[in-house]
C-alpha angles and dihedrals in degrees: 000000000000110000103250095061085057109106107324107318084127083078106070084028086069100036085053100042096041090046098052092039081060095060096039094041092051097047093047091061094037089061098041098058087037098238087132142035107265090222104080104312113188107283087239094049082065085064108035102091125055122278098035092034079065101057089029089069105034092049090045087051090056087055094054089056096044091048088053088047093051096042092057098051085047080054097052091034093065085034084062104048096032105049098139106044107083087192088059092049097051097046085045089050090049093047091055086049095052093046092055099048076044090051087042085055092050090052088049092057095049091054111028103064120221103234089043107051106007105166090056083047091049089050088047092053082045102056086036095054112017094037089033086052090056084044091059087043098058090046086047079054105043086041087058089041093056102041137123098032098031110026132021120255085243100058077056098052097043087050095045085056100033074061096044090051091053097047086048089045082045097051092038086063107045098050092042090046094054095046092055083036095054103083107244082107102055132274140286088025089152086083103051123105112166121067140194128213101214084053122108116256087027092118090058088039102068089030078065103047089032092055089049104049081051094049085052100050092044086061096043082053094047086067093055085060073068100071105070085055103046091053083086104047129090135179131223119175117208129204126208110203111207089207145346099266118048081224100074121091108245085254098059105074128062116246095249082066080069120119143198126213119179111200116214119259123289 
């Protein structure tokens, strides 16, 4: 058995792999049909123009599903291994909340171009990367909680850099971003999407899309912290059948009539 078909490792695998095949995807036809600059254009710039703004949203919408997906079985997973520590439980409720208004933001920015509707895309980076950062701040959190009996101290210390790297990627790119933003290089520059490197505000320019194709990356590192974990989860779904026909109306059988069907592993 290869490890990651052990448990469900293949999870965060796919979350990671398909992520990162979006961006790349994206960008390579971008460039090919020069409706970018090939040297680290914005993420978003890759899908803003039809065709790429077509694959750049579907395959980014598959993402959102598989993060939500992995975020729940981390839930249930510290659910399962901490029952009885009310301060674990809270912290590990808040976290699934974060990485589903982080996952919503995701889906915002597939769907919602940059150069369209700019403002909705700036609130769905913003629920990805600001809400996500607190998300990878409350597992850093639970992972120091729960060692050493329950996770290793370096679980702990990969996740607490993988963490440092995004706020620094994070920060990189506000303050580059505000000062390319704030109009002493020209206006409108939201639309534009070719750049020249004797141009003013070039420099800040590439410190910004550099810094957010490294925040991106650092998220999409902080699920493969996943796998380890996820090697000793499975998954089992049960069905609970409310009579022995699918005719009868739920209040028409005893309860004795009641039946049990455990589906295999999935």
């Amino acid at each position: 058995m290869w490890w990651f078909q052990q448990g469900l490792s293949f999870l965060p695998v796919a979350l990671v792999v398909w992520s990162a095949a979006s961006f790349v995807f994206s960008y390579i036809t971008a460039i090919v049909l020069h409706h970018v600059d090939p040297l680290v254009p914005y993420i978003s710039d890759t899908g803003t123009i039809p065709p790429e703004r077509c694959l750049f949203g579907i395959m980014l919408n598959v993402s959102t599903f598989l993060g939500m997906a992995t975020m729940y079985i981390r839930y249930k997973q510290v659910s399962a291994l901490s029952p009885e520590k009310p301060k674990i439980l809270r912290l590990n409720k808040l976290g699934l909340t974060l990485g589903w208004m982080s996952c919503f933001g995701l889906c915002i920015i597939a769907n919602f171009q940059k150069c369209i509707l700019y403002y909705i895309h700036v609130l769905g980076a913003c629920l990805t990367f600001g809400v996500g950062s607190i998300y990878m701040l409350v597992q850093t959190i639970l992972s120091y909680l729960m060692q050493p009996e329950l996770h290793s101290k370096d679980i702990f210390w990969a996740r607490l850099a993988v963490f440092l790297w995004s706020c620094s990627s994070i920060l990189t790119m506000f303050v580059s971003s505000v000062v390319l933003y704030s109009g002493l290089y020209g206006q409108n520059l939201v639309q534009k999407l070719h750049w020249d490197p004797q141009e003013r505000g070039y420099i800040p320019h590439i410190i910004s899309t550099v810094s957010e194709w490294s925040l991106a990356f650092s998220f999409l590192s902080f699920f493969l912290t996943y796998i380890r974990d996820f090697q000793k989860i499975s998954l089992r779904a049960m069905v609970s059948m409310q009579g022995q026909t699918l005719h009868e109306s739920p209040g028409s059988f005893r309860a004795e009539e009641q039946a049990l069907l455990i589906a295999g592993s999935i």
